[in-house]
C-alpha positions in Angstrom: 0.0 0.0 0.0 3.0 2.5 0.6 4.6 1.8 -2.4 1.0 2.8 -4.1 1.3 5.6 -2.8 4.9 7.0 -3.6 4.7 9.8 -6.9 5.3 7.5 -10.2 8.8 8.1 -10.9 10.4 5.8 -8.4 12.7 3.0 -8.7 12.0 -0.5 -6.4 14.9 -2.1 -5.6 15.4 -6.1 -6.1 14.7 -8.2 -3.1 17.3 -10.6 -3.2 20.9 -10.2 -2.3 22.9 -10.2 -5.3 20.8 -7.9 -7.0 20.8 -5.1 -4.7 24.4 -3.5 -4.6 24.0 -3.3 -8.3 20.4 -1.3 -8.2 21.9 0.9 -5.3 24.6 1.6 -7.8 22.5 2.6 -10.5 20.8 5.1 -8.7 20.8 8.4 -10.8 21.2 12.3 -9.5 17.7 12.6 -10.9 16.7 11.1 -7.6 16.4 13.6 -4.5 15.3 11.3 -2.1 15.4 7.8 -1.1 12.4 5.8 0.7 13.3 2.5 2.0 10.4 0.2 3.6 11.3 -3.2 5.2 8.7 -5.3 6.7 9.1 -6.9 10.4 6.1 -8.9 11.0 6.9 -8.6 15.0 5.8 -4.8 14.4 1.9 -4.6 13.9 1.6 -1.7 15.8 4.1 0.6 15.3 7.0 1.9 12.8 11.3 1.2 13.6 13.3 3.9 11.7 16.9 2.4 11.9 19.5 4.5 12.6 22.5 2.6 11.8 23.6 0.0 9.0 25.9 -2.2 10.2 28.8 -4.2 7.8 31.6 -6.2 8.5 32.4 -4.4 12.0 31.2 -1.2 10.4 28.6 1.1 11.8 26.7 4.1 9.2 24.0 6.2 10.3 22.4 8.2 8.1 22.5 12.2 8.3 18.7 12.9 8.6 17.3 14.0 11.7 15.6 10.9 13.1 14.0 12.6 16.0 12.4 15.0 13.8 11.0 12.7 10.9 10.2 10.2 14.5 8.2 13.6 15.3 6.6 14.1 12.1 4.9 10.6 11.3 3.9 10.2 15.6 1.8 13.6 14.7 0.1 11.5 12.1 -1.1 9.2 14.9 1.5 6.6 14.5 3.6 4.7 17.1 7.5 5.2 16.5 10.6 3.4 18.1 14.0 4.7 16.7 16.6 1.3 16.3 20.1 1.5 17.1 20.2 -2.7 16.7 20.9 -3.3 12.7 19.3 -6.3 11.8 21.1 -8.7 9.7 18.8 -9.0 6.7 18.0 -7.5 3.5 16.9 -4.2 4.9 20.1 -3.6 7.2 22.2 -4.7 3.5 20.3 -2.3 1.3 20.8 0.8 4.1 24.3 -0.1 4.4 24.6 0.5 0.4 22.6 3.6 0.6 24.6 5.4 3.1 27.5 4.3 1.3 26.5 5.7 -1.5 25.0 8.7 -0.5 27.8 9.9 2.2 26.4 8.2 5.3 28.6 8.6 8.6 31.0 5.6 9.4 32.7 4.5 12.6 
């Protein structure tokens, strides 16, 4: 339903492993923005923003101000936790690429 409602000029990402490095790459400067959506079926209630990626004994965090987008969507009536756990999935891989990519913060 999210993805429904995202403008039509947006690219999905493929949801396998080997496939997603090389769609992070291809990413274009025509995009200003990137939306990422994971699903955790433990989470029927509520929305987890992650604030790290986490690699190979790597941590990245994104730049954003969590606090303020956790502000933002808890005004619109929804329950928000902010992660600092990564998991170790596909979501945690594809955010690790994205703030690669697009200057993240690494320790």
């Amino acid at each position: 339903m999210l993805v429904e409602e995202l403008p039509p000029e947006h690219l999905l990402l493929t949801n396998f492993f080997t496939g997603l490095k090389k769609d992070i790459d291809s990413i274009g400067k025509e995009y200003n923005q990137v939306i990422m959506f994971g699903i955790d079926k433990s989470l029927t209630s509520r929305v987890r923003i992650e604030k790290y990626a986490a690699k190979e004994g790597t941590r990245c965090a994104s730049k954003l101000d969590l606090d303020k987008m956790s502000e933002s969507i808890k005004s619109a009536g929804v329950q928000v936790v902010i992660s600092e756990r990564p998991t170790a999935y596909l979501c945690n891989e594809a955010y690790w690429h994205v703030l690669n990519k697009f200057s993240g913060t690494c320790e």
